[in-house]
Each structure stands twice: as structure tokens, then as C-alpha cells.
matplotlib code that plots the C-alpha trace (Angstrom):
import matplotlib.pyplot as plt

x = [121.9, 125.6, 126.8, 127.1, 130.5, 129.6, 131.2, 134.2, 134.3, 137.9, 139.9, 140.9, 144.6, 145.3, 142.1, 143.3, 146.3, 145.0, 143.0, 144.6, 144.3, 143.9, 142.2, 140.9, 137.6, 138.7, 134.7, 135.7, 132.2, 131.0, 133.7, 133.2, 128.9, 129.5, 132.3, 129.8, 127.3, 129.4, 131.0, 127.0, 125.9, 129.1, 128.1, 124.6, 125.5, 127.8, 125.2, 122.8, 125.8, 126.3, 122.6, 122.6, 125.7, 124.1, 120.8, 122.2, 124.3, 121.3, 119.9, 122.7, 122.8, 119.3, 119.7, 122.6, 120.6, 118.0, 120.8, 121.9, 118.6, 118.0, 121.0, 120.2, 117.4, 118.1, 121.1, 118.6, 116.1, 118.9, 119.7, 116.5, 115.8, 119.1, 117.3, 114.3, 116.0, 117.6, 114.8, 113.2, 115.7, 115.4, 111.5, 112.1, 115.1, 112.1, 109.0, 111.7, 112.2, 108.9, 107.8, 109.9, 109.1, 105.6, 106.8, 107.8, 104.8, 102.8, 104.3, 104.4, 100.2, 100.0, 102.1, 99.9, 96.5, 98.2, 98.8, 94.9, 93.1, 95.5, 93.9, 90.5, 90.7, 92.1, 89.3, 87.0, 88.1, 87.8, 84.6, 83.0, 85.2, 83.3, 80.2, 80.2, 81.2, 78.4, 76.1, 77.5, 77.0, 73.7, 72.7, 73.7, 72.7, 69.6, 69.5, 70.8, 67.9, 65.5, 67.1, 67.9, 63.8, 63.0, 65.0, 63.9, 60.3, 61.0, 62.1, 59.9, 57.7, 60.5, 62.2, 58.7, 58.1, 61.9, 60.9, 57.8, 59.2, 62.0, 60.3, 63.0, 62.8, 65.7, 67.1, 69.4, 73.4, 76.2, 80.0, 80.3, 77.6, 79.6, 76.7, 73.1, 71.4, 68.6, 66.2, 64.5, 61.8, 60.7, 63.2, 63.8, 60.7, 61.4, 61.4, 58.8, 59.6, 63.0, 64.4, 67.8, 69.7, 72.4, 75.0, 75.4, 78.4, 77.5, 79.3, 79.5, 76.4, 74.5, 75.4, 75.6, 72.2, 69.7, 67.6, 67.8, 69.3, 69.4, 72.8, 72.4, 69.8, 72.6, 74.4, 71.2, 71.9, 68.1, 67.8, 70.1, 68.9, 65.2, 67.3]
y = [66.8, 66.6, 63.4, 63.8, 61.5, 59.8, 60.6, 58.4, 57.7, 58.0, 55.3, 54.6, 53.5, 52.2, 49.9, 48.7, 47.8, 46.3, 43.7, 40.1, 40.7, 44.1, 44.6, 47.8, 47.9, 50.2, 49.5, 48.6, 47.3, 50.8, 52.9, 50.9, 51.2, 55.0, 55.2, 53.4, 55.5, 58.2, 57.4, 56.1, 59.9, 61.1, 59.1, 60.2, 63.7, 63.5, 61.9, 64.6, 67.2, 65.5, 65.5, 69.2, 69.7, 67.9, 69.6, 72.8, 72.3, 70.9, 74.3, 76.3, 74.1, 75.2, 79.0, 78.8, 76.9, 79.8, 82.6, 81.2, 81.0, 84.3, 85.7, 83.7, 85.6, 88.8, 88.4, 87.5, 90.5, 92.3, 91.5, 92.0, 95.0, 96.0, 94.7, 96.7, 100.0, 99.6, 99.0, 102.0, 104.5, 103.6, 104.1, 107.5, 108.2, 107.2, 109.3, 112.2, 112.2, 111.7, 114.4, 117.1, 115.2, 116.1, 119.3, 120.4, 118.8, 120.9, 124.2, 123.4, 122.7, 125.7, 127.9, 125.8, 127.5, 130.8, 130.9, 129.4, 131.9, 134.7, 133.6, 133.0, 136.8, 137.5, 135.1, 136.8, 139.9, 139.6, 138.1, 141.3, 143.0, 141.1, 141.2, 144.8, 144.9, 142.1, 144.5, 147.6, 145.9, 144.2, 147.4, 148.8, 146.0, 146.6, 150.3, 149.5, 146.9, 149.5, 151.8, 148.6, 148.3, 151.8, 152.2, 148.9, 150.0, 153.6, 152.1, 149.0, 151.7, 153.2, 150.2, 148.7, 152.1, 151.1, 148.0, 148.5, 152.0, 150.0, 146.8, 144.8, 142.8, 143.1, 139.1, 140.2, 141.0, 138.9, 139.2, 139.7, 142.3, 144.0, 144.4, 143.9, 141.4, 143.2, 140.8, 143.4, 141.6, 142.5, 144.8, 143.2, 143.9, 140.6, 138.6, 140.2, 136.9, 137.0, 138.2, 140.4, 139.9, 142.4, 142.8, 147.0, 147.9, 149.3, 152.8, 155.4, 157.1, 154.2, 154.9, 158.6, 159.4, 160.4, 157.5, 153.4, 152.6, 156.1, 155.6, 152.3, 154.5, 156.3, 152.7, 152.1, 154.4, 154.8, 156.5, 159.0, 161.7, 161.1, 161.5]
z = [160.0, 160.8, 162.1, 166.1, 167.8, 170.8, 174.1, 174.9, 178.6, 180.4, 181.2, 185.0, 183.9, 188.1, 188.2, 184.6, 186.1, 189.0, 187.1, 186.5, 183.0, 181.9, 178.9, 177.6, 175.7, 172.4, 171.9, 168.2, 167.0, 167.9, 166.0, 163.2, 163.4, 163.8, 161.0, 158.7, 160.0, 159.0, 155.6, 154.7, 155.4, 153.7, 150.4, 150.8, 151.0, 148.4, 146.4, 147.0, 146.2, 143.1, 142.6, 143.1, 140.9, 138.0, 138.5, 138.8, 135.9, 133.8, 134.9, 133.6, 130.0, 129.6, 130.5, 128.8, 125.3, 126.5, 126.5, 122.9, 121.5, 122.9, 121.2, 117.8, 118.1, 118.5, 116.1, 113.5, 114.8, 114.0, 110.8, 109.7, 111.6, 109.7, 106.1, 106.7, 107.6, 104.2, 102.5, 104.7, 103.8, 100.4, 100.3, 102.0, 99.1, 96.5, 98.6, 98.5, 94.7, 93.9, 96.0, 94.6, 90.9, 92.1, 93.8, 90.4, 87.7, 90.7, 89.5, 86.2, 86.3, 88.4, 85.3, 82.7, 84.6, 84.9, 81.4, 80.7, 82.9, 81.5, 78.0, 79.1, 80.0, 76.9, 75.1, 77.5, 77.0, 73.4, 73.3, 74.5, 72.1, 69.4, 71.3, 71.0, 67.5, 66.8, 68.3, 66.6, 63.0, 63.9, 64.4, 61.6, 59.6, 60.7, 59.9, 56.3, 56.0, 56.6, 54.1, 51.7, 52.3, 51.5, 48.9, 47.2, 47.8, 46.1, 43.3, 42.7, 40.5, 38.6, 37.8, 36.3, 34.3, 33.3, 32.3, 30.3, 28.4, 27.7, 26.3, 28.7, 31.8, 34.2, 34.7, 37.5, 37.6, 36.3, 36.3, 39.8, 40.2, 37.6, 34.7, 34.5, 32.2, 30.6, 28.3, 25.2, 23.3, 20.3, 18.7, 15.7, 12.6, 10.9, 13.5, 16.8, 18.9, 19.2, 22.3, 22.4, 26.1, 26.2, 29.5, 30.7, 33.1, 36.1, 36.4, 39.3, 38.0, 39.3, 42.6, 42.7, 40.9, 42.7, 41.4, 40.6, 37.4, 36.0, 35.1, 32.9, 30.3, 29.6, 27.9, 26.0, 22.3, 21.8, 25.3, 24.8, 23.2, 24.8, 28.6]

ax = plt.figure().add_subplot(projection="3d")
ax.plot(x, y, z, "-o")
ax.set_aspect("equal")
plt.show()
């Protein structure tokens, strides 16, 4: 509250002058109890000013440490944020390339099982091919057994009339199926247990006669004439 001056009352100069001894009351006790009064709430305001100066500026030191520590902060955020979009960029540099490294072993794969498939036709395509054929010679396989059959069965009886006219027992075929080892027992007088073996080419007539082994009597001299 503002400090309020008293009212100073007028002097009456004439009645002053009247007196015996004038004397003016400059009421000095009171000017000096209200300029005490005064310069005490002066100080004390000023102290409280003061107080408020240093508390405001306390305030501001401490916005302003805030504000620095703030900007520390966000310097450093920055920085980082700065590190990490390297970092990110490069990761998106690597994701690229490996994604058209992928992009690419992708098409390659996808040629690869073009190519496989295409063969896997071909195999399978093939396959039947020799399925077919399989089929084909089984089947004629099994039509020449039945001849082979017959034909051995026609001549079982001819070829053991062979055999005993003969003398000789047929040991099978030698050279490659070239000639036919034949086994004659006693052709020799002097000595009736000695066996003879004796190798006969096969020739053409074999095959073209109209029966088994006609065409080996024809190698055998002592046939000859008798055929």
C-alpha cells in the first residue's frame, strides 16, 4: 500500500506575528517519523523487488538450463536420428540388391523347372515310347516262345532218331553258336570205348530246311550217300 502524506495545516502568518515570540511549529519529529516511515517502506519494497528480481531471475536460469538441456537434447536426437537414417538407407540399399539378387536366382529356378518339366515330358514321353515298344516285343517274345516251344517239341523225336541212327549224342553248340559238338561212341573196332567228339559248322541249310538239323547230316561223310 502506497505511503499516504499527512495533511499540513495552513499557517495564520498575522496571529504568528502577533505573538511575543513567534515561533512556527515546522512539526519536525513528525516529518522525520513519516520520512522514516517512508524510506522503511521504500527499503522494504525494494527488498521485495529485489526479491522478485532474484526469484524471477532464478526462474529464468532454470528455464533457460531447461531450454539448454532441451536443446542438448534434441541436438543429440538429432544426431542420432541422423545416424539411424544412415544406417536405414543403407539397409534399404542392401533389401534392394538382395531383392533383385533374389529377383534374378527367382528366374533363373523358374528357367531351371522349365527346362525339368520340358524333360520330364520328354522322359515321359519317351517312356511310353518304350512302353510301347516293351509291349510290342513282349509280345512278340511271347509269340516266338510259343513257336521256339513248338518247334522244340517237333523236333525232340527227330533229333533222338538223330541221335540213336547216328551213334552220337548232341553236347550242345560252341564257338559262338557257330558249330555243334556231337559226341560218336563207338566208331573205332579196336577200341569200342573210345568216344570221337567232332565240331560241324552250322550252314544256311540248317535254317532253311524244312526240318532240325537236316543240314548238319550233310557234314557227316558216312551220311551222305544214305541222304
Amino acid at each position: 500500500m502506497a505511503h499516504q502524506p499527512k495533511h499540513v495545516s495552513r499557517i495564520n502568518l498575522k496571529k504568528l506575528l502577533d505573538q511575543e515570540k513567534p515561533r512556527i511549529d515546522l512539526q519536525i519529529p513528525t516529518y522525520e517519523a513519516s520520512t522514516l516511515s517512508f524510506l522503511s517502506a521504500l527499503n522494504t519494497h525494494k527488498q521485495r523487488v529485489i526479491a522478485q528480481c532474484s526469484e524471477r531471475a532464478e526462474e529464468a536460469k532454470a528455464d533457460l538450463r531447461r531450454a539448454t538441456k532441451l536443446i542438448q537434447n534434441a541436438d543429440s536426437d538429432i544426431k542420432r536420428f541422423k545416424i539411424q537414417e544412415g544406417e536405414l538407407k543403407k539397409q534399404i540399399q542392401r533389401e534392394a540388391q538382395e531383392r533383385q539378387d533374389a529377383e534374378v536366382v527367382v528366374l533363373t529356378l523358374q528357367r531351371q523347372i522349365a527346362s525339368v518339366r520340358d524333360s520330364i515330358a520328354a522322359v515321359e514321353a519317351e517312356w511310353e515310347d518304350r512302353k510301347k515298344c516293351i509291349k510290342a516285343l513282349t509280345e512278340e517274345n511271347s509269340s516266338e516262345t510259343v513257336a521256339i516251344d513248338s518247334f522244340q517239341h517237333q523236333n525232340v523225336e527227330l533229333t533222338q532218331l538223330l541221335a540213336e541212327q547216328l551213334g552220337c549224342t548232341f553236347h550242345g553248340v560252341a564257338n559262338q553258336d557257330q558249330c555243334l559238338l556231337i559226341c560218336f561212341k563207338y566208331l573205332d573196332p579196336k577200341k569200342p570205348d573210345s568216344d570221337i567228339q567232332a565240331y560241324f559248322a552250322l550252314d544256311s541249310s540248317l535254317v532253311a530246311s524244312g526240318g532240325p538239323y537236316r543240314g548238319i547230316i550233310h557234314h557227316i561223310p558216312i551220311f551222305k550217300k544214305g541222304l
